[in-house]
C-alpha positions as CSV (number, residue, x, y, z in Angstrom):
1,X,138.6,125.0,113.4
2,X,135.8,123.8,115.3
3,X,133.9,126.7,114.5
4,X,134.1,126.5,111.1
5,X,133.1,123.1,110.7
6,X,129.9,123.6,112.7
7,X,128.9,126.7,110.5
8,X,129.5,124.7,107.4
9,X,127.1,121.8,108.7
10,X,124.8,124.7,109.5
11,X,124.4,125.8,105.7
12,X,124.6,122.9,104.9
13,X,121.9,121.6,106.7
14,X,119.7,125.0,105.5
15,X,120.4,124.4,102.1
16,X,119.1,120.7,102.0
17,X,116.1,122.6,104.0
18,X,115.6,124.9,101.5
19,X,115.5,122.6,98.8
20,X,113.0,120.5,100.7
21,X,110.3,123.2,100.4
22,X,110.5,124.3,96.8
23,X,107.4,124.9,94.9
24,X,105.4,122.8,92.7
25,X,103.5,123.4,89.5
26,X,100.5,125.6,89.7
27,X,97.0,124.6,88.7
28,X,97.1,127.2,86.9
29,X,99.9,127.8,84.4
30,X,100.2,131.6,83.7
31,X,101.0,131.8,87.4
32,X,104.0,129.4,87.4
33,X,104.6,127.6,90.8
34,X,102.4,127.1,93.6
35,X,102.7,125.6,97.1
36,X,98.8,124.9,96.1
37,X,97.9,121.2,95.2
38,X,96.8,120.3,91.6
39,X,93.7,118.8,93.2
40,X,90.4,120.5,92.9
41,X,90.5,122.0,96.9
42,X,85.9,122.3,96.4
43,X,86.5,118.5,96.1
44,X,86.8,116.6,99.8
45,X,84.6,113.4,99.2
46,X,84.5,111.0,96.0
47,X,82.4,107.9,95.8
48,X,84.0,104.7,93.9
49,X,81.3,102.4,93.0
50,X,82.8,98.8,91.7
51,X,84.0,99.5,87.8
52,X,81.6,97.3,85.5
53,X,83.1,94.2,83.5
54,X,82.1,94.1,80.0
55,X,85.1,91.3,80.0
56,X,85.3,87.7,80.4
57,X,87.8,88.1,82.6
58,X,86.1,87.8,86.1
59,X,87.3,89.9,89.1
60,X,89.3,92.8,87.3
61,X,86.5,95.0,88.1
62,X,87.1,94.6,92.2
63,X,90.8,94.7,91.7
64,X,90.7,97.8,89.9
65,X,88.4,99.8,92.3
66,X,90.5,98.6,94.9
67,X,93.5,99.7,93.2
68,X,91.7,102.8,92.4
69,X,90.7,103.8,96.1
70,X,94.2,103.0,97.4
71,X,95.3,105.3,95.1
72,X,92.9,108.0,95.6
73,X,93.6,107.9,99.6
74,X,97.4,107.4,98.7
75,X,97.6,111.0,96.2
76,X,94.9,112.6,96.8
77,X,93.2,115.1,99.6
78,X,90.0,113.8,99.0
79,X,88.1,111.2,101.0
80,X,86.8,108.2,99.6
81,X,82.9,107.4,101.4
82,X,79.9,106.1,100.5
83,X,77.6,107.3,97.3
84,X,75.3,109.1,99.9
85,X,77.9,111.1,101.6
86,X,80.0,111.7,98.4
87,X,80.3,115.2,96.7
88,X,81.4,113.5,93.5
89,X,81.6,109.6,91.7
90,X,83.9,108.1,89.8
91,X,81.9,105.3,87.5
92,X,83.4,103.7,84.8
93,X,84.2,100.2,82.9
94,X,86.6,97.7,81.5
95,X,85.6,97.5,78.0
96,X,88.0,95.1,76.8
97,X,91.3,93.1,77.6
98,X,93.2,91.2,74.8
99,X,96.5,89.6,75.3
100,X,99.2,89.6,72.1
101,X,101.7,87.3,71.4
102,X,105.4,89.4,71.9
103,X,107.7,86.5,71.1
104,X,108.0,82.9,70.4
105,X,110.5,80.7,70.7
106,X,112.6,79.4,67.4
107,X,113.0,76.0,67.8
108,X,109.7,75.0,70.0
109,X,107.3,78.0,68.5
110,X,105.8,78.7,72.1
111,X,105.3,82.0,73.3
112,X,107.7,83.5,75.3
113,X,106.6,86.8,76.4
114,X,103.0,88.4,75.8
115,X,101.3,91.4,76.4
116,X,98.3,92.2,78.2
117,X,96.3,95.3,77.0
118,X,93.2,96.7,79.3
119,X,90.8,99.0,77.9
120,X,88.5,101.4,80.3
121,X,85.9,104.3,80.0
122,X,85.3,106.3,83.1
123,X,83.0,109.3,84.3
124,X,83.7,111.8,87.5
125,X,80.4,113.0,88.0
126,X,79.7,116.2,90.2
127,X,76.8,114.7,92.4
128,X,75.8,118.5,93.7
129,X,75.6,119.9,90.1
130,X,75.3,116.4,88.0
131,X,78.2,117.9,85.4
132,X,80.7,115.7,84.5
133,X,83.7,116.6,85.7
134,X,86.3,114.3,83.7
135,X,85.1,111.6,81.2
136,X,87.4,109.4,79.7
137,X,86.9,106.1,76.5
138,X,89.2,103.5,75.6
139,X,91.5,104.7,78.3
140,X,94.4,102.0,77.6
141,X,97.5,100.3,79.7
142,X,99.3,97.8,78.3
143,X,102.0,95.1,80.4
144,X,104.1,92.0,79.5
145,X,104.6,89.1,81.0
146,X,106.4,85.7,80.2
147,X,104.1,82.6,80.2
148,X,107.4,80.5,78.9
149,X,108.4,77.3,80.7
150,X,111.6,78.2,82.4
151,X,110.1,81.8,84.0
152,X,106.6,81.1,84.0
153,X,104.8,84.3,85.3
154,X,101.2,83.7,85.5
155,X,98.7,85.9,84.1
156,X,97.9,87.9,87.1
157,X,101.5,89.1,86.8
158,X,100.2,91.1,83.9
159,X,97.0,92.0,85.3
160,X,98.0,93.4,88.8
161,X,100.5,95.6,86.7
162,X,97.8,96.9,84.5
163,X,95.6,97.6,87.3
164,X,98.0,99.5,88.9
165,X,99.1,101.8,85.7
166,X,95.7,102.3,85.4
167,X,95.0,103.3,88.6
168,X,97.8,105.6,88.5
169,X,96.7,107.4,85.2
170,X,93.0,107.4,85.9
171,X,93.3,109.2,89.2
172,X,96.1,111.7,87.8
173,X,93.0,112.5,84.9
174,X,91.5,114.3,88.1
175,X,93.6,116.8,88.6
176,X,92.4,120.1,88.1
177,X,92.5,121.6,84.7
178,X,96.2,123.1,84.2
């Protein structure tokens, strides 16, 4: 009885194994699954100079790079140094941010939940070769919040959410062509 037991812990233990190491995608698709990352493997350094503002909303810029490295080191095999050391640079800019009324209340007419939409163009720049590698324009993420009395998020509710969306989506836009 013993005996039985242990060899059904033992496949089961194998298959949970098993499963563990399954391929993912390929980079390239006529090939089907790959054990290979989706990240370009010439790539090991980027550079991440602080986004530009063309905004009025002051500080985006620095929480977005940061957001942008922490993701790059968090995803990514690539190293994130200086512009001098760096085999690539990602540049790029917040072009605009506008905020839109969701939903007021019916008897006061006050907002009750609003969205904040962020709006970026971005370059990855090969620095051996100077070709662009990716380029991106009004490169959106959009986010709610509720300003309203009784919940009262504050803006940077919306904001840290868009940053990290954007972060997210900008850094999966370098992946290698598939």
């Amino acid at each position: 009885m013993r005996t039985a037991r242990f060899t059904g812990v033992v496949i089961a233990t194998a298959l949970l194994c098993g499963t563990a190491v399954l391929p993912g995608c390929s980079a390239d698709p006529t090939r089907g699954y790959s054990f290979n990352s989706t990240f370009d493997g010439q790539v090991r350094t980027i550079s991440v100079p602080i986004f530009r503002n063309e905004t009025f909303s002051s500080g985006l810029e620095v929480s977005l790079t940061e957001a942008i490295i922490t993701e790059i080191q968090r995803s990514t095999p690539w190293r994130v140094v200086g512009p001098t050391h760096a085999a690539t640079t990602l540049t790029g800019s917040i072009d605009e941010t506008t905020m839109t009324q969701l939903t007021r209340q019916r008897d006061t007419g006050l907002v009750q939940e609003q969205a904040l939409r962020m709006t970026v163009s971005f370059d990855w720049i090969d620095n051996r070769s100077g070709q662009v590698r990716v380029s991106r324009r009004e490169f959106t993420s959009i986010s709610s919040f509720v300003p309203h009395r009784g919940v009262a998020d504050p803006l940077e509710v919306a904001q840290s959410a868009v940053i990290r969306e954007l972060a997210r989506d900008i850094v999966a836009e370098l992946r290698a062509d598939w």
